[in-house]
C-alpha positions in Angstrom: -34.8 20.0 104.5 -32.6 16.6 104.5 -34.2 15.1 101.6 -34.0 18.6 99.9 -30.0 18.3 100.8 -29.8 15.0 99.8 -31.5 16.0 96.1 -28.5 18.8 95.9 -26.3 16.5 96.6 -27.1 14.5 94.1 -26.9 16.7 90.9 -23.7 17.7 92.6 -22.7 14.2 91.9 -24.4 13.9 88.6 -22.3 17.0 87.3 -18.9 15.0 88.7 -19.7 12.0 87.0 -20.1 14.3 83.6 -17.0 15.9 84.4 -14.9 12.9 85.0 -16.7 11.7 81.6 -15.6 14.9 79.9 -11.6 14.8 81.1 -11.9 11.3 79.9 -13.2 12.2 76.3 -11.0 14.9 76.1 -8.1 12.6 76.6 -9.4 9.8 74.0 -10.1 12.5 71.3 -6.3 14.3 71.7 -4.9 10.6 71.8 -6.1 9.7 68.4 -3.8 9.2 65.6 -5.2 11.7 63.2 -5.8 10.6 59.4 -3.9 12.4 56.3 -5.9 13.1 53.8 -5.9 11.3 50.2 -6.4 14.5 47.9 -5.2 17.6 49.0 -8.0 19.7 47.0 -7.7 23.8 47.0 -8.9 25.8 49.5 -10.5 29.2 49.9 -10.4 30.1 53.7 -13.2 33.1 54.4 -12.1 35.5 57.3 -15.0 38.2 58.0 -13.3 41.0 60.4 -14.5 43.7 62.5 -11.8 45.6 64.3 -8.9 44.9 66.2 -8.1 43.1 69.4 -5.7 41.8 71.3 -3.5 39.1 69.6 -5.7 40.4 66.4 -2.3 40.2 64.2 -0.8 36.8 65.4 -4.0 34.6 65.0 -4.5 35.9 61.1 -0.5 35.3 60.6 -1.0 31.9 61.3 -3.1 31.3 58.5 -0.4 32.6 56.4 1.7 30.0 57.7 -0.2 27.1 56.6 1.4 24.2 55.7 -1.0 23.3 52.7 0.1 23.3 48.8 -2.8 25.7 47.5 -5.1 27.7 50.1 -6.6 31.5 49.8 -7.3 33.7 51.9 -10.1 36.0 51.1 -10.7 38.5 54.0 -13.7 40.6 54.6 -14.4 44.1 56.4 -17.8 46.7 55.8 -15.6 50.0 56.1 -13.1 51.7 55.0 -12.0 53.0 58.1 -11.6 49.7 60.3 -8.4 49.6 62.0 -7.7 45.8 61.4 -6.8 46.8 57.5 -3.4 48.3 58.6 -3.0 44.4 60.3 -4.4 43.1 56.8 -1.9 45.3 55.2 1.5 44.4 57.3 0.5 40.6 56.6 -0.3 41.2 53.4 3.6 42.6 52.9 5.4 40.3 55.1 4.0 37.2 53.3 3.8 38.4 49.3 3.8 34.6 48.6 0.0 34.0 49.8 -2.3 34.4 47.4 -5.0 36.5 49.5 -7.8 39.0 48.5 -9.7 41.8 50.2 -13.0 42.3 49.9 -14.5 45.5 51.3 -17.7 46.4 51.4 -20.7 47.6 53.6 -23.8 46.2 51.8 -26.3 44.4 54.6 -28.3 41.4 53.3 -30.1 40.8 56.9 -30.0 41.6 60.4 -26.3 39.2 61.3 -23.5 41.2 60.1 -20.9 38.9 59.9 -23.5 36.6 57.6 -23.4 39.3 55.0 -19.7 39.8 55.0 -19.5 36.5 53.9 -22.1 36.7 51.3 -20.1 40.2 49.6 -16.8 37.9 50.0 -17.8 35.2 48.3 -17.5 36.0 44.8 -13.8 36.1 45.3 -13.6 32.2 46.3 -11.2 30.8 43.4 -11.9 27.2 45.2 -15.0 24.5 45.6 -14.0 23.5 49.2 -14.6 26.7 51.4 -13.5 27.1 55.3 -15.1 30.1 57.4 -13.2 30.8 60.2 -13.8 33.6 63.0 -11.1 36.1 63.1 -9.7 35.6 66.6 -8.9 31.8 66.0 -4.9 30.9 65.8 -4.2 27.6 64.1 -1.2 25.2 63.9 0.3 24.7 60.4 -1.5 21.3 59.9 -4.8 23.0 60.3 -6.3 22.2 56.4 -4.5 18.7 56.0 -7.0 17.9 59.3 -10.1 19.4 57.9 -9.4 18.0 54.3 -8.8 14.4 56.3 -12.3 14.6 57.8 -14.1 16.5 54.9 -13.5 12.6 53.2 -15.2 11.4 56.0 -18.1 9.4 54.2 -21.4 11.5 53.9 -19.5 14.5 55.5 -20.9 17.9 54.4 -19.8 19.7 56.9 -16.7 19.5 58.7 -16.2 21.7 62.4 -13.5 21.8 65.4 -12.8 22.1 68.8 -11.4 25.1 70.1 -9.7 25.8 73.2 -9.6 29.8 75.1 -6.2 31.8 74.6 -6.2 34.3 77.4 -5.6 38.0 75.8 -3.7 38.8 78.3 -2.9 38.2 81.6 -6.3 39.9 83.2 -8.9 38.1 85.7 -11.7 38.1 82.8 -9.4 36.4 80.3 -8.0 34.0 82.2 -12.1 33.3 83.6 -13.2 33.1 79.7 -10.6 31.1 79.2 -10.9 29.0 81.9 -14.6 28.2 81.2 -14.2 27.5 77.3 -11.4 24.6 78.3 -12.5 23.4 81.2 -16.3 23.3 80.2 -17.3 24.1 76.9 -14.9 22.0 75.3 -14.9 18.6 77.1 -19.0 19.9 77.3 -19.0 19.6 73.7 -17.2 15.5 73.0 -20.1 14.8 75.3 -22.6 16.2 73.9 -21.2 14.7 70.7 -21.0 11.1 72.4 -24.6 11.4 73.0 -25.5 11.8 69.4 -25.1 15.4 68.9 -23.4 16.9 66.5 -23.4 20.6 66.4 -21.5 23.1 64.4 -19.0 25.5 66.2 -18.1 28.4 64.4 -14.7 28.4 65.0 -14.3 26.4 61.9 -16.9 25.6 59.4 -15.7 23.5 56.6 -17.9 23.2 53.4 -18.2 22.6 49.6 -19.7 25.1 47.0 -21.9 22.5 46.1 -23.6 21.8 49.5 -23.6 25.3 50.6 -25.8 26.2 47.4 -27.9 22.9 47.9 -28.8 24.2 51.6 -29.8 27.8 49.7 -26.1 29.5 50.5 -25.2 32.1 53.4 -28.1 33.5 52.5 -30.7 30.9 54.8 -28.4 31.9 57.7 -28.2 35.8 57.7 -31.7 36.4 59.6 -30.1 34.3 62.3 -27.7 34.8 65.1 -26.3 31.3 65.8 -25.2 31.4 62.2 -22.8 28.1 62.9 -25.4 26.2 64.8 -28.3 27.0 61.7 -25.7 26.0 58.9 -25.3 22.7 60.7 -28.9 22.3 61.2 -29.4 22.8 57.5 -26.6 20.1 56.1 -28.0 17.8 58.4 -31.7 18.1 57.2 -30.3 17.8 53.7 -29.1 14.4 54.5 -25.4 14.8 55.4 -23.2 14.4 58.7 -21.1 16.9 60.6 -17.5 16.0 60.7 -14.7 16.6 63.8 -11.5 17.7 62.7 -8.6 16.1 64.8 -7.5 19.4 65.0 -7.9 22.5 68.1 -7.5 25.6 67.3 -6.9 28.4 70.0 -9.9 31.6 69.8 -8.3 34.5 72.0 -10.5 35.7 74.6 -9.7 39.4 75.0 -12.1 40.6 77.9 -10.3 42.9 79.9 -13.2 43.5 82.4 -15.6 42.1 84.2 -18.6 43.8 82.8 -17.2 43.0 78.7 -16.8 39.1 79.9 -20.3 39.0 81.2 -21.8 40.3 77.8 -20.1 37.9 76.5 -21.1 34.9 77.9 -24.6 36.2 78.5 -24.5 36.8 74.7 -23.0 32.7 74.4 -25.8 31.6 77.1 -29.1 33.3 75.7 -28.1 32.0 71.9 -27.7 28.4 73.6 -31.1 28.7 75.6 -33.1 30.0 72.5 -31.3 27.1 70.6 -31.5 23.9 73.1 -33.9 24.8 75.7 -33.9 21.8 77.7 -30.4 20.7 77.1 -29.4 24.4 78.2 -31.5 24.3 81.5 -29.8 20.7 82.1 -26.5 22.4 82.1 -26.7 24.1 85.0 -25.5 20.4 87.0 -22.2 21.3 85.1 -21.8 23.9 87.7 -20.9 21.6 90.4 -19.7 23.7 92.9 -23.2 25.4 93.0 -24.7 22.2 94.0 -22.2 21.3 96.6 -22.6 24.5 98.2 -26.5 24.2 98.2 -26.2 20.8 100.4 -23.8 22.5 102.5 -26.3 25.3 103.9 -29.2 23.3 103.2 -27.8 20.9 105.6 -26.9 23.0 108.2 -23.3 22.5 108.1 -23.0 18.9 108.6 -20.3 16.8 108.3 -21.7 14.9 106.0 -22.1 17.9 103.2 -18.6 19.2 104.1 -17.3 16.0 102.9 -18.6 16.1 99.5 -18.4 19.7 98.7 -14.3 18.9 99.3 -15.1 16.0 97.0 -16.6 17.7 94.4 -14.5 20.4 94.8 -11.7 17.8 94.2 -13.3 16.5 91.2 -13.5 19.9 90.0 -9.7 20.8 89.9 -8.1 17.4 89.2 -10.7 16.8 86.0 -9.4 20.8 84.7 -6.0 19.7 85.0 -6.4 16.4 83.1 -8.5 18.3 80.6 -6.0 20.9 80.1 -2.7 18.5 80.2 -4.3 16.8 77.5 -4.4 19.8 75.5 -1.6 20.8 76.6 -2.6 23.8 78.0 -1.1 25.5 81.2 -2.6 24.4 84.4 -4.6 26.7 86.6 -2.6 26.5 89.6 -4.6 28.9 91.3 -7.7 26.8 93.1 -9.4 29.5 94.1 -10.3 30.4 90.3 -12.1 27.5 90.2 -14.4 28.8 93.0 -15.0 32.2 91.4 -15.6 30.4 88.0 -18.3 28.7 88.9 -19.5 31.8 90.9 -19.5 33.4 87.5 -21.6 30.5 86.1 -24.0 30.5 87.8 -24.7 34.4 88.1 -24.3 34.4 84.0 -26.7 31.6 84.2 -29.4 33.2 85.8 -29.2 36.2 83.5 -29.3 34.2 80.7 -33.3 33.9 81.9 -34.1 37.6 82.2 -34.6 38.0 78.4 -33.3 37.0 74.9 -32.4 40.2 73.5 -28.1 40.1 72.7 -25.5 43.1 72.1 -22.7 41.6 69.5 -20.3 44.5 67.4 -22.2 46.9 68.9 -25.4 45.6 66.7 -28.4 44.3 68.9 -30.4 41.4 68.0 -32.8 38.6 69.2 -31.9 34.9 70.3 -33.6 33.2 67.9 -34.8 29.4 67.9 -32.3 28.7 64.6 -34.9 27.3 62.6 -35.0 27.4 59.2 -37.1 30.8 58.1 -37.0 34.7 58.3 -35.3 34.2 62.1 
């Protein structure tokens, strides 16, 4: 039992040390002068919606406040009857200036949704350099002059971003979502990326006409359900890189419940685990807490373990806050989220295990591997 404690205690330590690594990329990356771009080319910017959420309106006004000289927006829905057209339709009359278009229609080209939106909307792209982007995302007004910066980037045929949570509202789930997409998704991901990663979040995908239709178009994606991670797999076999933009958009996290923020994340963690197997099972040291608990009754209570579960606990909080000052995010000042976080970890963690079968938009489909193929 004491060399089983002393093991726990040690992956408990190992997830600090990533932590502590994380705050500290997150922190390099958000001090970094960012580049302005040397053409400023036109822009199509593809929104695929489905329905309305919370803070639906003010993330798609922000793309109608972009400071950029020529930009579209070309926005997608499959029925006549979704709610989020009356949004479209306020925007659309408030800002009479942006030159947007609305494509709807309900024709399916595979089994992800969202995929064939973006293949019905495409026809209305008036411009080479294309940016998807997920309906719930708010952006400052520099947003293109950052992805236009790295889309120069030398061998750069796709460029992608960070994203940080934006609570919904002011419910438990939202601020737990929140919390975990900040705190460790985000700092997760600059690791990850330090260690010679580079994957594609679909927050913002970045990409010409050129190498879309060299990589056979939104078509080789819409038989998948990681859509973001497949189109990065597929520019990267075709030779190019994946670009960061120094630039971190906001995705609202609207759960109101418990039970609609475990879908969620159970949907997030099965993807990831059909994706990266083994760098998915590896990420359960992240949950440090876990670990630090585990010693603690392994050990019997001994001094010894109390001492570093306050340590880890302490590396826990103090590596959030430097994470989310350097985002400049509001601090968590309640300590005992941090507790129930993890708690919700590791129970969504475990699920993830239990099967590979996802509910997204009401539609049901399979975690698949992302390789190139059928799905």
């Amino acid at each position: 039992m004491q060399i089983l404690a002393i093991l726990t205690a040690l992956l408990a330590l190992v997830g600090a040390v990533q932590q502590i690594l994380g705050a500290s990329l997150t922190e390099f990356f958000c001090s970094q002068t960012p580049r302005s771009p040397t053409i400023k080319p036109g822009i199509t910017i593809l929104k695929p919606l489905c329905g309305v959420e919370s803070l639906s309106e003010t993330a798609l006004e922000s793309f109608f406040l972009l400071d950029y000289p020529v930009y579209q927006l070309v926005f997608g829905v499959q029925s006549n009857s979704d709610p989020i057209l009356k949004t479209l339709s306020r925007l659309r009359a408030r800002y009479p200036e942006c030159d947007t278009a609305l494509m709807i229609n309900d024709m399916a080209h595979g089994r992800n949704g969202k995929v064939s939106n973006l293949i019905n909307m495409t026809p209305l792209a008036k411009h080479e350099v294309l940016v998807i982007s997920d309906a719930d995302v708010h952006v400052p007004p520099y947003y293109l002059d950052r992805i236009v910066a790295a889309l120069e980037e030398p061998q750069t045929g796709l460029v992608t971003t960070l994203y940080t949570g934006l609570p919904g509202g002011a419910e438990l789930p939202a601020r737990l979502g929140s919390a975990q997409i900040n705190q460790n998704f985000l700092p997760g991901a600059l690791l990850a990326r330090r260690l010679g990663r580079q994957d594609c979040m679909g927050a913002t995908m970045a990409i010409r006409k050129s190498v879309l239709a060299e990589i056979g178009g939104f078509t080789a994606l819409v038989n998948h359900l990681a859509d973001d991670q497949v189109l990065g797999r597929l520019v990267r076999a075709a030779g190019y890189k994946i670009s960061l933009a120094r630039v971190v958009p906001a995705t609202t996290v609207p759960e109101t419940s418990l039970s609609a923020l475990f879908g969620h994340e159970l949907r997030w963690a099965r993807t990831i685990r059909a994706l990266v197997p083994m760098a998915y099972a590896a990420s359960v040291l992240q949950i440090t807490l876990l670990w630090a608990l585990l010693t603690v009754l392994i050990s019997g209570f001994s001094i010894w373990s109390l001492l570093l579960m306050l340590g880890i606990f302490a590396v826990r909080v103090v590596t959030a806050w430097r994470v989310e000052a350097a985002l400049r995010l509001p601090r968590t000042g309640d300590v005992w989220l941090f507790l129930l976080r993890d708690f919700f970890s590791t129970i969504i963690y475990i699920a993830s295990f239990t099967g590979n079968r996802v509910d997204w938009r009401g539609q049901s489909m399979m975690a698949d591997s992302g390789r190139p193929g059928p799905g």
